[in-house]
C-alpha beads as a LAMMPS data file, in Angstrom:
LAMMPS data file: protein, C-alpha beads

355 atoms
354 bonds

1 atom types
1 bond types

-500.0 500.0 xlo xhi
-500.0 500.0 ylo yhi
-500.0 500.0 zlo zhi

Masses

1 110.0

Atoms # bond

1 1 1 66.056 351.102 -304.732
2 1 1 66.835 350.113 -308.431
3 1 1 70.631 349.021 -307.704
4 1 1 68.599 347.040 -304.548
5 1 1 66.857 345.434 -306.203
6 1 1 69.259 344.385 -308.979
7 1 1 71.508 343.136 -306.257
8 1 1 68.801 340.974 -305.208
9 1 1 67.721 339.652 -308.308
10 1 1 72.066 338.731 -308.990
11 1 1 72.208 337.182 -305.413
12 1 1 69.194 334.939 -306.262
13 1 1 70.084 333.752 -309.792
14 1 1 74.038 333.029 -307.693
15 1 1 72.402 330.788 -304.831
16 1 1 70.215 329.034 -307.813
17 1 1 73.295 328.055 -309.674
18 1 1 75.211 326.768 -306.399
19 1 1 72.306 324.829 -305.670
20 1 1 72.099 323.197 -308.984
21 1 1 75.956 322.125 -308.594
22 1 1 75.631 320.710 -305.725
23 1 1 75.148 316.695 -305.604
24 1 1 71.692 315.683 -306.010
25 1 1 70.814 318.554 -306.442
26 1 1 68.846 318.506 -310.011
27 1 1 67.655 315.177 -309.027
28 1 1 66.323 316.785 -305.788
29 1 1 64.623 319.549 -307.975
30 1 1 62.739 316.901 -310.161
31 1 1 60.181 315.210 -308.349
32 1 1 60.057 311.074 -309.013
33 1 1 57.227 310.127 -311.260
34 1 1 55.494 306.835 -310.088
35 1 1 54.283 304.217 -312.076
36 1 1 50.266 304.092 -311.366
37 1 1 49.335 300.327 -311.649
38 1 1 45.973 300.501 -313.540
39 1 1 45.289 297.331 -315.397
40 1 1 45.178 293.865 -314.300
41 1 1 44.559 290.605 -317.043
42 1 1 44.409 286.888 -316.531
43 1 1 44.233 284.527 -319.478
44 1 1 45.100 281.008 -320.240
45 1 1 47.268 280.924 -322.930
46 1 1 50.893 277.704 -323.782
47 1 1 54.281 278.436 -322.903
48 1 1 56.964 275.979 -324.063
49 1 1 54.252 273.558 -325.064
50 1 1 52.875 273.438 -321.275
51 1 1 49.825 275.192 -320.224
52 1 1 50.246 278.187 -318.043
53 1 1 48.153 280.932 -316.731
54 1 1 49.214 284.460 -317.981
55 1 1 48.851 287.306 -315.240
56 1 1 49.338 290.632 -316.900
57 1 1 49.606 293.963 -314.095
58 1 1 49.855 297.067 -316.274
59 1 1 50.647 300.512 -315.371
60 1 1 50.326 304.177 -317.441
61 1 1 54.570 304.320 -318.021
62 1 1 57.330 301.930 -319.418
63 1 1 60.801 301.278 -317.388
64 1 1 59.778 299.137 -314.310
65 1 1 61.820 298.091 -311.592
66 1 1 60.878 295.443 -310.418
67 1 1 62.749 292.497 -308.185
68 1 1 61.063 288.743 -307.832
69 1 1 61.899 286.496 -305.292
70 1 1 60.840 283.870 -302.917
71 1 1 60.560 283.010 -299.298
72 1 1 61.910 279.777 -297.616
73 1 1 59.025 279.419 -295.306
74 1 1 56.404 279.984 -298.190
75 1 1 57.077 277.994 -300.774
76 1 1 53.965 278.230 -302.826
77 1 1 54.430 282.256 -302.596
78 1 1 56.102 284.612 -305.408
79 1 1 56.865 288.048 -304.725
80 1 1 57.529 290.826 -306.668
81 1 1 58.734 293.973 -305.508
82 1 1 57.907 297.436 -307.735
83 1 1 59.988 300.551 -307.543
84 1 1 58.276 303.740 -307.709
85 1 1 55.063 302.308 -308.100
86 1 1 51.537 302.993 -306.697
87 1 1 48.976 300.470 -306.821
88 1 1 46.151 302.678 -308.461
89 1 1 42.844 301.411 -308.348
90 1 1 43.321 297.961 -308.033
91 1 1 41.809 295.642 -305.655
92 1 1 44.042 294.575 -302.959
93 1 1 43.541 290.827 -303.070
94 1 1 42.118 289.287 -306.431
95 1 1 40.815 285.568 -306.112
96 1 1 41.999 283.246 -309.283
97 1 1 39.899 280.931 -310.645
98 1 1 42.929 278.527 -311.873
99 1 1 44.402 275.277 -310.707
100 1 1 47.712 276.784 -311.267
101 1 1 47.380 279.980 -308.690
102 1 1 44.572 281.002 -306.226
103 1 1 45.447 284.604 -305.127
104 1 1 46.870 287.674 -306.293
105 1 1 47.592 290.177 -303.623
106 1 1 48.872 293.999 -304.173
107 1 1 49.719 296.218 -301.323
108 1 1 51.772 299.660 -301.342
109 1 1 54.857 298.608 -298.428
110 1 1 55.342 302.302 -298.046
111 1 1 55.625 305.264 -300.825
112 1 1 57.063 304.243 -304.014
113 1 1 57.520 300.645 -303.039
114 1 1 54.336 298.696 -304.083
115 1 1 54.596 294.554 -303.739
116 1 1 52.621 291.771 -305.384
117 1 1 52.646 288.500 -303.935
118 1 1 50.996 285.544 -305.919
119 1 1 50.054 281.918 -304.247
120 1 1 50.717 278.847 -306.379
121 1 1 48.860 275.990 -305.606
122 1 1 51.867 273.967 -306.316
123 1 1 55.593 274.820 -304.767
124 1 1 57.221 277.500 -306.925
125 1 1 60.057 275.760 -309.127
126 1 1 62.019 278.478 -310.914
127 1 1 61.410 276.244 -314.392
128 1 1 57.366 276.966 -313.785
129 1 1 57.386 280.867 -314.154
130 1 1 58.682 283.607 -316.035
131 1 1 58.160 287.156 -315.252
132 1 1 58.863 290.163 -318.032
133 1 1 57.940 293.384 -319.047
134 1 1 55.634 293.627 -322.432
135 1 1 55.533 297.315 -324.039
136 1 1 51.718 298.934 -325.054
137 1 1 50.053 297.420 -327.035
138 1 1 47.813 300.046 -328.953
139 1 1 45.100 297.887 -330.817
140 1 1 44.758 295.230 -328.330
141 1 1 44.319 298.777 -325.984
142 1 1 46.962 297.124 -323.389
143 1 1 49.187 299.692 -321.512
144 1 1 52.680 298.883 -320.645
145 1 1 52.679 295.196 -318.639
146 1 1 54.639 293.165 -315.839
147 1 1 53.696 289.565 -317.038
148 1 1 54.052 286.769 -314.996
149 1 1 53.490 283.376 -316.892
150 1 1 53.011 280.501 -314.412
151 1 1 53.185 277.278 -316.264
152 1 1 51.853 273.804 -315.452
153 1 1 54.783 271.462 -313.097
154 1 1 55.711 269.321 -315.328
155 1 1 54.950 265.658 -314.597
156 1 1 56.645 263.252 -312.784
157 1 1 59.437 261.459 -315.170
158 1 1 58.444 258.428 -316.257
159 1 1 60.744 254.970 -314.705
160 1 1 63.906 254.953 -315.892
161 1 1 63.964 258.443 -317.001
162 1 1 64.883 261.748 -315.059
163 1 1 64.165 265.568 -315.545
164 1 1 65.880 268.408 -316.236
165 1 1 68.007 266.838 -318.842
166 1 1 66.053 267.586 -322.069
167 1 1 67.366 269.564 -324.595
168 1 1 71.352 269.030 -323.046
169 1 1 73.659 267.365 -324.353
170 1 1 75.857 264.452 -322.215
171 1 1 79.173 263.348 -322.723
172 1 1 79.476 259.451 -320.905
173 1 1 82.793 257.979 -320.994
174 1 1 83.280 254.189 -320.449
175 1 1 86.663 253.653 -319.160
176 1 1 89.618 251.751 -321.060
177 1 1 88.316 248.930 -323.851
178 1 1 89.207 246.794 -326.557
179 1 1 93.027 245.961 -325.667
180 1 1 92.805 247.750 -322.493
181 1 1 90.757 245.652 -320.052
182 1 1 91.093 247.485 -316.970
183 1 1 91.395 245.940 -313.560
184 1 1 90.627 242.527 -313.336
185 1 1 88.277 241.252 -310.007
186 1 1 89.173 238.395 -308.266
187 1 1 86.884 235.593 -310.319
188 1 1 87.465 237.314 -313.569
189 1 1 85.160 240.244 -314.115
190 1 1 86.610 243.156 -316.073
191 1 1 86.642 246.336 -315.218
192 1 1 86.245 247.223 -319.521
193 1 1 82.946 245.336 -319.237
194 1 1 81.472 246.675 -316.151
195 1 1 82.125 250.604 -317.416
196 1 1 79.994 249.893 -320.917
197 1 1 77.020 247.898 -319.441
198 1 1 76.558 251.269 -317.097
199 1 1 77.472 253.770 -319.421
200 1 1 75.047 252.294 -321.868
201 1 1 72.425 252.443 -318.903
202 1 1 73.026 255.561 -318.096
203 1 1 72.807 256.426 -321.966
204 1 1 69.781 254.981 -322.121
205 1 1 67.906 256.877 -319.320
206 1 1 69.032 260.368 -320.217
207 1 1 67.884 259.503 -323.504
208 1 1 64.089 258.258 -322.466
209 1 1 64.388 261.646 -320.457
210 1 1 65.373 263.977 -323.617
211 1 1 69.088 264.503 -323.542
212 1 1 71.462 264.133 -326.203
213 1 1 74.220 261.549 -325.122
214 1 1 77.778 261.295 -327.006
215 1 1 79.597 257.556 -326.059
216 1 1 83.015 257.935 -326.515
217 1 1 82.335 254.291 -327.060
218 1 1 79.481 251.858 -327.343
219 1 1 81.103 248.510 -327.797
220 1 1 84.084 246.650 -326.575
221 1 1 86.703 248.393 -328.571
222 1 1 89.814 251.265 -328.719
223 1 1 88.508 254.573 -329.034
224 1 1 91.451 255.600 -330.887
225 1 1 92.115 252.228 -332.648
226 1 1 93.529 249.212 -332.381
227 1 1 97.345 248.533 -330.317
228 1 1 96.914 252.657 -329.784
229 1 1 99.402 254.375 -326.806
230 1 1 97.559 254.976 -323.740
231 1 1 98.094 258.474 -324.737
232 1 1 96.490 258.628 -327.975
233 1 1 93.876 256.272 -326.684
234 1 1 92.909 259.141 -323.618
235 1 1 93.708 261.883 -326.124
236 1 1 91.074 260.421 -327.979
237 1 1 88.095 260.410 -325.290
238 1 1 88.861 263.769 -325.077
239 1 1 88.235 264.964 -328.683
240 1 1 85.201 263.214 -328.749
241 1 1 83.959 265.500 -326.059
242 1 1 85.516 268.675 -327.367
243 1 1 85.135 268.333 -331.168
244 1 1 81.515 268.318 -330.005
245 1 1 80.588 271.840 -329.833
246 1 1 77.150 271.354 -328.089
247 1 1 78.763 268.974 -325.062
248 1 1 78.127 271.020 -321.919
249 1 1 79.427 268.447 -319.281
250 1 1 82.072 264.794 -319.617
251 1 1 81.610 261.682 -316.953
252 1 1 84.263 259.093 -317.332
253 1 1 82.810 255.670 -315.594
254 1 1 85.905 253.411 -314.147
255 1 1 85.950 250.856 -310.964
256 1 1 89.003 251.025 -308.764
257 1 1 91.431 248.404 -307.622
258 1 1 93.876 248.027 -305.139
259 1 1 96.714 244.994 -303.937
260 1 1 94.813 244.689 -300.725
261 1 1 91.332 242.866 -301.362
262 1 1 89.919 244.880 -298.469
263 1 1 90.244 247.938 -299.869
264 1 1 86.394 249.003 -300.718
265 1 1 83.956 252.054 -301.463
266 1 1 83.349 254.718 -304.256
267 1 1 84.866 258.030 -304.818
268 1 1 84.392 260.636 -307.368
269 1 1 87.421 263.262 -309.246
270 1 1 87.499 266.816 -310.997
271 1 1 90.369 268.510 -311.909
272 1 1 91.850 271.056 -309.456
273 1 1 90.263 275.053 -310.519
274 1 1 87.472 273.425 -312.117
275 1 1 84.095 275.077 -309.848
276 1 1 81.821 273.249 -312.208
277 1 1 83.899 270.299 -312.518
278 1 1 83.659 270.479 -308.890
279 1 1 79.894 270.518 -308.205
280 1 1 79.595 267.580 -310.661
281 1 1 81.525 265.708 -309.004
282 1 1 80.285 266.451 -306.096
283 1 1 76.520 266.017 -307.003
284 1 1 77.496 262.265 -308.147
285 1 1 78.963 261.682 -305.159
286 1 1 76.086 262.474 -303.256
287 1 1 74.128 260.501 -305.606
288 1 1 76.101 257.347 -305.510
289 1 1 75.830 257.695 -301.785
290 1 1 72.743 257.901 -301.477
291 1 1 71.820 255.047 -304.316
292 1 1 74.424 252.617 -303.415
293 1 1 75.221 253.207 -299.321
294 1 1 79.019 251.764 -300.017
295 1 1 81.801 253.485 -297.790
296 1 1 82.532 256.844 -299.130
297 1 1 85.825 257.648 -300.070
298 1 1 85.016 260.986 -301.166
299 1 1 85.178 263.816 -303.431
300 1 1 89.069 264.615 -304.711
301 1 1 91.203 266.284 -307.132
302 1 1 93.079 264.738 -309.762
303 1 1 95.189 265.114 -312.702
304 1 1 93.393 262.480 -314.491
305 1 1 94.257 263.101 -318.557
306 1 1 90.340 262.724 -319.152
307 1 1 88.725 265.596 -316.950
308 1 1 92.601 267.237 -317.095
309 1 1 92.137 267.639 -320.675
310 1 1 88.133 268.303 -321.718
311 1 1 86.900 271.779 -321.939
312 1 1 83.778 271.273 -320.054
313 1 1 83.155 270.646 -316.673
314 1 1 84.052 267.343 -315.475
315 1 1 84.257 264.545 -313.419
316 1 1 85.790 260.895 -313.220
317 1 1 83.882 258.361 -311.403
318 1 1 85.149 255.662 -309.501
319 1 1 82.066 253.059 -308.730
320 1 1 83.257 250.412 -306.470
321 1 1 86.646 248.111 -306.250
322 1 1 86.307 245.403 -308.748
323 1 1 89.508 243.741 -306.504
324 1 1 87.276 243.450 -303.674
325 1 1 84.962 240.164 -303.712
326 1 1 81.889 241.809 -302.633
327 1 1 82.558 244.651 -304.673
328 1 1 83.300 242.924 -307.828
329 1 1 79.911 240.474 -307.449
330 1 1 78.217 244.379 -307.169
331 1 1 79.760 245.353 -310.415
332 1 1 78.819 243.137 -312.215
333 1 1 75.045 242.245 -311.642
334 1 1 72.836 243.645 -314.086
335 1 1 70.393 245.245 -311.668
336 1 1 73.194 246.871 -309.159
337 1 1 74.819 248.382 -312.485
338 1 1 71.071 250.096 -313.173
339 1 1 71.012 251.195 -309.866
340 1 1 74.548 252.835 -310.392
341 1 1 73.173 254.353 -313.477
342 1 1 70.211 256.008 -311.912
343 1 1 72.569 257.249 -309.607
344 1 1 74.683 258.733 -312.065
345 1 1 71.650 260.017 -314.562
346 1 1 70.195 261.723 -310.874
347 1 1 73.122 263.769 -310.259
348 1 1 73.284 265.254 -314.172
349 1 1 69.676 265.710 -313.659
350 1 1 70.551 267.795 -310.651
351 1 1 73.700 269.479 -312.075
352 1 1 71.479 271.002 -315.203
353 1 1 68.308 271.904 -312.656
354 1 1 70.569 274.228 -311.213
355 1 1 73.537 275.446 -313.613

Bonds

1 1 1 2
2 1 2 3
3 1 3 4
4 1 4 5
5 1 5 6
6 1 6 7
7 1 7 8
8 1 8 9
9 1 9 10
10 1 10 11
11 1 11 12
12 1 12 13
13 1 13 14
14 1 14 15
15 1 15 16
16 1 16 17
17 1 17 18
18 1 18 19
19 1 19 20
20 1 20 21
21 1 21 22
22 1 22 23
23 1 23 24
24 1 24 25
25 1 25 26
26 1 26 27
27 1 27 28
28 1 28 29
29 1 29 30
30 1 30 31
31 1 31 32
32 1 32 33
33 1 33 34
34 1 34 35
35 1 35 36
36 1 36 37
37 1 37 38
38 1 38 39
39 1 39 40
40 1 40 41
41 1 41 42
42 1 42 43
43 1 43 44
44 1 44 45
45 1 45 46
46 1 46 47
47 1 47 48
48 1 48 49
49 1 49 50
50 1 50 51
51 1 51 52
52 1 52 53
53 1 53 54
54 1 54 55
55 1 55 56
56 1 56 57
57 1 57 58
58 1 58 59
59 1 59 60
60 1 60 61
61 1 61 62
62 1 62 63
63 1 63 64
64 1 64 65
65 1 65 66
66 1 66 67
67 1 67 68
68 1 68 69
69 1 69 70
70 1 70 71
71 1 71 72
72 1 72 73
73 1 73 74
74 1 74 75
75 1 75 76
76 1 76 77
77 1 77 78
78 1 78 79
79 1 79 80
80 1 80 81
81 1 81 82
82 1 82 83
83 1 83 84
84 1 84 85
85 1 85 86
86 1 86 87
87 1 87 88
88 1 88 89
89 1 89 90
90 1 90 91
91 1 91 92
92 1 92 93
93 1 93 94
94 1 94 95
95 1 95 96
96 1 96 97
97 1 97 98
98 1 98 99
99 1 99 100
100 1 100 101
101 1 101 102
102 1 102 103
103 1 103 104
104 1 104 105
105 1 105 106
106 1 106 107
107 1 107 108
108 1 108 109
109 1 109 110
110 1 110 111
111 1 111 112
112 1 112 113
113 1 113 114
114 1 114 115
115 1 115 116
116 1 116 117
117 1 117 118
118 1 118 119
119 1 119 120
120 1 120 121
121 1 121 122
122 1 122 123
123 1 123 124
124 1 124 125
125 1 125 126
126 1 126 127
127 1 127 128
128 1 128 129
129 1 129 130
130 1 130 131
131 1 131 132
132 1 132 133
133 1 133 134
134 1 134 135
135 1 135 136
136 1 136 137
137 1 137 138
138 1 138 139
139 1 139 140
140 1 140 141
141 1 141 142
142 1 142 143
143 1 143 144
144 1 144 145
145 1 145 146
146 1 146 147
147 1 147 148
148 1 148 149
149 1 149 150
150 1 150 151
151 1 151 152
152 1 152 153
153 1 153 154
154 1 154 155
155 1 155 156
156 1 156 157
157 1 157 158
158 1 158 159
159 1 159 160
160 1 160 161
161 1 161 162
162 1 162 163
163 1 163 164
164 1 164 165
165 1 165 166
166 1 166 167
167 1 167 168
168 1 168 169
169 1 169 170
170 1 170 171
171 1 171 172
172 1 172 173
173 1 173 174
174 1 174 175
175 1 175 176
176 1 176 177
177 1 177 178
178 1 178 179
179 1 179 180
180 1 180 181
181 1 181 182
182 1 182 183
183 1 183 184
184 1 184 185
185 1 185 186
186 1 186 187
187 1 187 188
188 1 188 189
189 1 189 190
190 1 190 191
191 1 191 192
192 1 192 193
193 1 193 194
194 1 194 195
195 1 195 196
196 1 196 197
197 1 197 198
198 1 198 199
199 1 199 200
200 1 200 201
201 1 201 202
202 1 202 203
203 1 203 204
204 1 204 205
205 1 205 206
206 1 206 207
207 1 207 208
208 1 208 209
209 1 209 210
210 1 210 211
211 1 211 212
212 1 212 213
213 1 213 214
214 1 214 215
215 1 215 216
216 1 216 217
217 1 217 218
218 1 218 219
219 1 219 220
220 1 220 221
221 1 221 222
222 1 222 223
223 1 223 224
224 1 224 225
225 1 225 226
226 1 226 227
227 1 227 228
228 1 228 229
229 1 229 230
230 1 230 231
231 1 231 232
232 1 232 233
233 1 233 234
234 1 234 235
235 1 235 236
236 1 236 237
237 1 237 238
238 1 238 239
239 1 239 240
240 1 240 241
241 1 241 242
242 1 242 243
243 1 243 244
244 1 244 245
245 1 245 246
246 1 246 247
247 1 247 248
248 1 248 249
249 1 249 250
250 1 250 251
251 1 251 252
252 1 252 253
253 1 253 254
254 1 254 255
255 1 255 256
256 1 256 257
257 1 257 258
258 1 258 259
259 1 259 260
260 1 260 261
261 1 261 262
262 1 262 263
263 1 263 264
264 1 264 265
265 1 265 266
266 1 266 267
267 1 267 268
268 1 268 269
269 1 269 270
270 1 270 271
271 1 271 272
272 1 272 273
273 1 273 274
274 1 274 275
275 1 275 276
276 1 276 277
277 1 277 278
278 1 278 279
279 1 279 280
280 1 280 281
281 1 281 282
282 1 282 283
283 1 283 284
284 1 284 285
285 1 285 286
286 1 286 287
287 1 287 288
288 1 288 289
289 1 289 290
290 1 290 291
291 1 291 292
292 1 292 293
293 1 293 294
294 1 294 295
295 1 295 296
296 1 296 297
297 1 297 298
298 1 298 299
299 1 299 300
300 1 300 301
301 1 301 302
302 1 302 303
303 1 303 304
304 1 304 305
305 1 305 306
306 1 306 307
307 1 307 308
308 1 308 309
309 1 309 310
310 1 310 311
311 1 311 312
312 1 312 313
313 1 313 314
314 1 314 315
315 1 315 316
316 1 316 317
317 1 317 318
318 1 318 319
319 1 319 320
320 1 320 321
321 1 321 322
322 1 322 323
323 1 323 324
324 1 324 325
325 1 325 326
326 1 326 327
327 1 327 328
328 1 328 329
329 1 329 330
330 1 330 331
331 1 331 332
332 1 332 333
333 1 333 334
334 1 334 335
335 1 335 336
336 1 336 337
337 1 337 338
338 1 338 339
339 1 339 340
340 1 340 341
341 1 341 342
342 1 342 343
343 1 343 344
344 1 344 345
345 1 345 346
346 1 346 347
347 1 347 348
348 1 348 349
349 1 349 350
350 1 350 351
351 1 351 352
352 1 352 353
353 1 353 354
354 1 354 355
């Protein structure tokens, strides 16, 4: 009975230690420990100098997975998603008392999979909420917190200005200059003088709208100096961009020209392997398009030594053809060269909204 028993006792202690080397196996044996959802906070508080209503969800254990999203067809809803998460005792659907969100809802999906879904009253803009965990807090007596700051849209940007630039800082490039005038229209207009008056436009409204702007130049002069090679004179544009270690993106401004007067429309460059360089130039395109309704020649590749040679994204713009009449009178009126400026400052705007 003894040596039965022992046998027994050996066989059981065996199986144990296959199980436990078998995949999964130890995890199997532990059970999952869920995050109980037991606190919920709402406070108005700043965030980046904007007002913003704080939500604060907290729960007995740190570590929380947690996913946030949106949904195309509501676009005044966020969503979270919570990993191994109960909801506790809170109340399914909290009412806010803000003009900045209305409802808070918190339903348990299925086991371990609790979701929170918030209602703006605005759309929700990625740069109007932040979401982040905040450890306890002991003598405030806060447990462990999902936070989800929604701040105030930010207002519409004043005329002549655009958003999303503030804080970034703009390389604008006025093509050729000084010795180099450029393409000549057909009654005289050059293409030197056309680049500055919209480079210094578009300098102007990403300024009024917070950016930092670096002009590789700001009068009618060579970059590089006077009687310089055309390749110490592009050389140049380029170290103005790259001896700048804050420049994050280079637009070169030209007008193109062709023997045949007919020739018309605007088209926009980055160098070949360039994805950023790329979307710029694609984003102006669109811009210019859209602004300007000339034929569109497109968006191409180039070898240009300007956007060849800068080490940030890039792009090379070519407006209109200053050797077509129609063109040229374009080019050079003063409120058709702020229109190509808005343009331009839109589709930098739109290029830093979503880098």
């Amino acid at each position: 009975m003894n040596t039965l028993f022992r046998w027994a006792s050996w066989a059981g202690i065996v199986l144990l230690a296959v199980m436990m080397l078998l995949p999964g196996a130890a995890e199997a044996a532990r059970p999952v420990q869920d995050h109980e959802l037991n606190y919920f906070q709402t406070s108005e508080t700043t965030v980046d100098g904007r007002k913003a209503l704080r939500i604060e969800i907290g729960m007995d254990r740190d570590k929380l997975e947690y996913k946030v999203s949106t949904r195309p067809y509501l676009t005044k809803q966020l969503v979270i998603d919570m990993e191994n998460t109960m909801p506790g005792e809170l109340r399914k659907t909290i009412k806010m008392k803000s003009s900045l969100a209305s409802r808070v809802r918190i339903a348990e999906l299925q086991r371990n999979h609790t979701q929170v879904r918030i209602d703006f009253t605005s759309d929700v803009q990625a740069e109007n909420y932040k979401v982040y965990t905040l450890d306890r807090d002991r003598k405030a007596k806060k447990p462990y917190r999902l936070v989800i700051d929604i701040l105030e849209p930010e207002g519409e940007p004043a005329a002549g200005s655009v958003g999303g630039v503030k804080g970034h800082t703009v390389v604008i490039d006025a093509g050729h200059g000084g010795s180099d005038s450029g393409a000549v229209g057909p009654t005289g207009v050059a293409e030197k003088t056309v680049t500055l008056a919209v480079a210094k436009k578009v300098q102007a409204i990403l300024q009024n709208s917070g950016a930092r702007v670096v002009m590789t130049r700001t009068k009618d002069v060579d970059v590089y100096g006077p009687n310089s090679t055309a390749a110490q004179e592009l050389q140049a544009r380029c170290n103005v961009a790259n001896f700048d270690p804050s420049a994050e993106i280079f637009v070169s401004i030209h007008c193109n020209s062709f023997s045949n007067p007919s020739a018309n429309g605007m088209e926009t460059y980055h160098y070949a392997g360039s994805r950023q360089g790329k979307r710029l130039a694609a984003l102006l395109n669109e811009e210019l398009d859209k602004e300007m309704g000339l034929f569109n020649r497109g968006v191409k590749t180039a070898n240009f030594y300007v956007i060849k040679h800068t080490n940030m994204p890039s792009s090379l713009i070519e407006l209109a053809f200053i050797s077509n009449y129609r063109e040229e009178r374009l080019l050079s009126s003063g409120s058709q060269q702020q229109k190509l400026a808005m343009a331009v400052a839109r589709a930098i705007s739109r290029y830093f909204r979503s880098v």
